[in-house]
N, C-alpha and C positions, 0 to 999 in steps of 0.2 A: 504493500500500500504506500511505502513511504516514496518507492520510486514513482508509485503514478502521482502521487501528490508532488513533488519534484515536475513531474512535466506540469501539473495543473498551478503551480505557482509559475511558470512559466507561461501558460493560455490568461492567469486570471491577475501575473505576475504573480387477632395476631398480635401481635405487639398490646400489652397496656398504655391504655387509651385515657387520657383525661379533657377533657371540653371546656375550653373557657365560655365564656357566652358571649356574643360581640358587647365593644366597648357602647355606652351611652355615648349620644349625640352631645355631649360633653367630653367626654375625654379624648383627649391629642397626645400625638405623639411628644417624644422627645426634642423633635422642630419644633413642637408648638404651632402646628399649623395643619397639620395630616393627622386625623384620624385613626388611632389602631384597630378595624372592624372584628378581627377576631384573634383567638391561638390557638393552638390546636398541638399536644405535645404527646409523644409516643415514649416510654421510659425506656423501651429498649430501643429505639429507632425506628424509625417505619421498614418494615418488611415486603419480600414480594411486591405485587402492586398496592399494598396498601395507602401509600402518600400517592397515586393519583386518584385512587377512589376518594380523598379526604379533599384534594383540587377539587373534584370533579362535584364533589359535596355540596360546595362554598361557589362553586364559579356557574355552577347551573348548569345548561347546554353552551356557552359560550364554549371558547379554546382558549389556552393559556399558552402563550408564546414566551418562550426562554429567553431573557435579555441578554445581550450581549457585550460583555465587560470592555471590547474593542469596538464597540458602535457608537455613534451619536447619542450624549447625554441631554435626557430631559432634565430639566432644571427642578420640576416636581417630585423625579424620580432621586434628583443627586441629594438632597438635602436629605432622603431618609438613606441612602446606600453608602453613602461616605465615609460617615459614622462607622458604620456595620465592617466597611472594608478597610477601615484603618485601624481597627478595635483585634484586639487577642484574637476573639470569637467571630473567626469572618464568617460570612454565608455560604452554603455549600452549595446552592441553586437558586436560581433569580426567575421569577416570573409574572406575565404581566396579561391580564384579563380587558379586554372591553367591550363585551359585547352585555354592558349593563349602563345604567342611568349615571355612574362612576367609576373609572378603573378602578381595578384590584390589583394591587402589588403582592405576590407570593413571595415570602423568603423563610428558605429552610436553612436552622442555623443548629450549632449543636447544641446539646444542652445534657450536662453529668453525663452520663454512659449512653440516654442517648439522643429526641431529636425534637425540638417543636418548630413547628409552621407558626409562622407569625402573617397576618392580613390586613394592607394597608387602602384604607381608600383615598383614591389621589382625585381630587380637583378636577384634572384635567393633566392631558401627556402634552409638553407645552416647547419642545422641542422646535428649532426655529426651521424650516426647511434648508435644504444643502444637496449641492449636485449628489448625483449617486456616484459613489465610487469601488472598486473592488480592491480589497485587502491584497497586499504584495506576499506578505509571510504568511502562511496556512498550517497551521498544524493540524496533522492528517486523524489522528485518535477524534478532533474534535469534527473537523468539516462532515467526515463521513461515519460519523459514529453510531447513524441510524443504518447503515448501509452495511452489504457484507463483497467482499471484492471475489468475481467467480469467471475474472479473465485477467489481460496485461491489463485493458482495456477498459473493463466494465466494471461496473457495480450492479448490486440489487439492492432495494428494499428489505429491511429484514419480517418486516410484515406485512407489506403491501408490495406482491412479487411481480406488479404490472407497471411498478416502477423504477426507473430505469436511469442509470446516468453512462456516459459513454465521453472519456476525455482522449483526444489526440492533442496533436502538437500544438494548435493554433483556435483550437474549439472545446467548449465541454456543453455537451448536450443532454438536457432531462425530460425523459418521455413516461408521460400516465397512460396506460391504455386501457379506458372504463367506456365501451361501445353503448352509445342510448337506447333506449328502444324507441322515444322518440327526438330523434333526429331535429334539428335546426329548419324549420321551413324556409323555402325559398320561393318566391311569385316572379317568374319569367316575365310577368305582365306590369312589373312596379311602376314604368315609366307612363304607362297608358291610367295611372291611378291619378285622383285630384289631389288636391294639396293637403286637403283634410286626413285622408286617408294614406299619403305617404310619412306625415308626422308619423301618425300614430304607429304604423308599420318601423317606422327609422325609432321611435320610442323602444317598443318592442325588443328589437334586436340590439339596444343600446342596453336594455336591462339582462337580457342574457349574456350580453358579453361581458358584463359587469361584474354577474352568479362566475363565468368560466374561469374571469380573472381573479377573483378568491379562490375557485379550488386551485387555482395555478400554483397563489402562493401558499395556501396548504401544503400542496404537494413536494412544492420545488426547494421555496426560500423557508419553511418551516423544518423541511425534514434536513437543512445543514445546517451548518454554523458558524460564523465566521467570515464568509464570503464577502459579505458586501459592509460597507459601513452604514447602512437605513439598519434600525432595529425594524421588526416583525412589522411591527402596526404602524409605522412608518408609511410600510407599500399600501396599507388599505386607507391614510388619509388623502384628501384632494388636493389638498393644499401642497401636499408632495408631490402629486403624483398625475395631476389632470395634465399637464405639458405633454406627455409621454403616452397619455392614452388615448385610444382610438376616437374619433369625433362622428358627431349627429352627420357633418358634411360627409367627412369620410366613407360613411354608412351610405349616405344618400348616394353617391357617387359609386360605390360596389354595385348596388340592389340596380341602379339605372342600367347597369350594362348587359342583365338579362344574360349573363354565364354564372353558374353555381361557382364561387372560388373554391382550390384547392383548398386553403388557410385562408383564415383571418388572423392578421396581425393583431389585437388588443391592445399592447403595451411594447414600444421602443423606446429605446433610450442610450446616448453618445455616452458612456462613462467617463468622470473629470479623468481619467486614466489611458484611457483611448478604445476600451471594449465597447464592443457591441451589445445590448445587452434584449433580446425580442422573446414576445413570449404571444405564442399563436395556436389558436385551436380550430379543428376541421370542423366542430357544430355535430359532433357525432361519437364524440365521447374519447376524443384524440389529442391529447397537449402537450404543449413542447413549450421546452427554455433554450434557445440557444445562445451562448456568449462566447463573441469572438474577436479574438485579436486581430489589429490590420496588420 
């Protein structure tokens, strides 16, 4: 692994259980400004999958995305992790929830022999936007630590075996292959449509491509690490990330030509670094990352 990672820095250059109860709408953290919403501490450590069923507890159906100690810092996030990471007792895992009314900050930290979950609710993730760039140094335990290596060449998924990354000299590419049953519709007749009826058609396929480019980064920029300098929830806000994503015109302008495309592009973007960075799916259950050096 370490020599494909060597070329890829060159492409990219149970447990006893005790419950706190969440904090009253009164109590703040040690900032004095964040919230501690709950803790949740295992005396022997959390075991097996026990610590994501206790995530999974606390964050709902939402996903929890791993922060990245070499990413861009949110300023809401730095005032409770600083502390934590310049303290004896650093954090063992970092993590960050938003798909609720207030992010959730997850950090597992040790505690006696063995672990509690502490739960921070943040304001807001308040990180100022910044070109997208891709990290020069990669440590390979970490980039591909979801993956298991089954050529010179390849990766797999260690759970999800239809996903795929594939790095050569000058390219690393990641493919999910989950076929629809229903397919992306396409109207040969778009152009013969009125104005009222092409909106709402160009609406339409503006919010599927929306749905594709979440699972992309589920797929893609969640299962590594280290890769890019955007943390997770970075790629899903606008304010990052509308430059780069596909547009109402763009759409309008596909649908007018009356040929089904191979691909749709979603999401391009020039890295401050000089990669390529495109992330495109066929409307049929087909997605691809590819980043490429010129």
């Amino acid at each position: 692994m370490r020599k494909i990672l060597a070329v890829c820095a060159l492409v990219l250059v149970s447990a006893a259980m005790s419950f706190a109860a969440p904090a009253s709408s009164k109590a703040k953290s040690a900032t004095g400004a964040t919230k501690i919403y709950s803790a949740i501490e295992a005396k022997e450590g959390f075991v097996g999958g026990r610590l994501f069923d206790v995530l999974d507890s606390v964050g709902g159906t939402g996903t929890w995305m791993e922060w990245d100690v070499n990413g861009v810092r949110d300023p809401s996030l730095v005032k409770i992790l600083d502390p934590l990471l310049n303290s004896t007792n650093k954090p063992k895992m970092i993590w960050v929830i938003t798909e609720r009314d207030k992010p959730l900050l997850a950090v597992l930290l040790p505690k006696g022999a063995g672990e509690v979950l502490v739960f921070y609710e943040i304001g807001k993730l308040d990180a100022k936007p910044v070109a997208l760039k891709l990290n020069k140094v990669l440590t390979p335990d970490v980039v591909f630590r979801d993956y298991r290596q089954v050529s010179e060449k390849a990766f797999v998924h260690l759970d999800r075996p239809n996903l795929k990354i594939s790095v050569l000299d000058k390219l690393i590419r990641f493919t999910y292959d989950n076929p629809d049953d229903t397919p992306l519709r396409y109207d040969p007749d778009f152009a013969t449509k009125t104005l009222v009826e092409k909106r709402a058609e160009v609406n339409d396929y503006l919010g599927f491509l929306k749905y594709e480019y979440s699972m992309m980064l589920r797929a893609f920029i969640q299962s590594t690490r280290g890769i890019f300098n955007w943390q997770p929830w970075h790629w899903y806000m606008e304010k990052w990330n509308s430059k780069y994503m596909i547009s109402a015109k763009e759409i309008e302008q596909m649908l007018s030509k009356g040929v089904r495309p191979d691909y749709i592009t979603v999401f391009k973007a020039k890295a401050s670094t000089g990669e390529v960075v495109e992330m495109r799916t066929t409307g049929n259950g087909f997605l691809e990352m590819v980043i490429t050096r010129p």
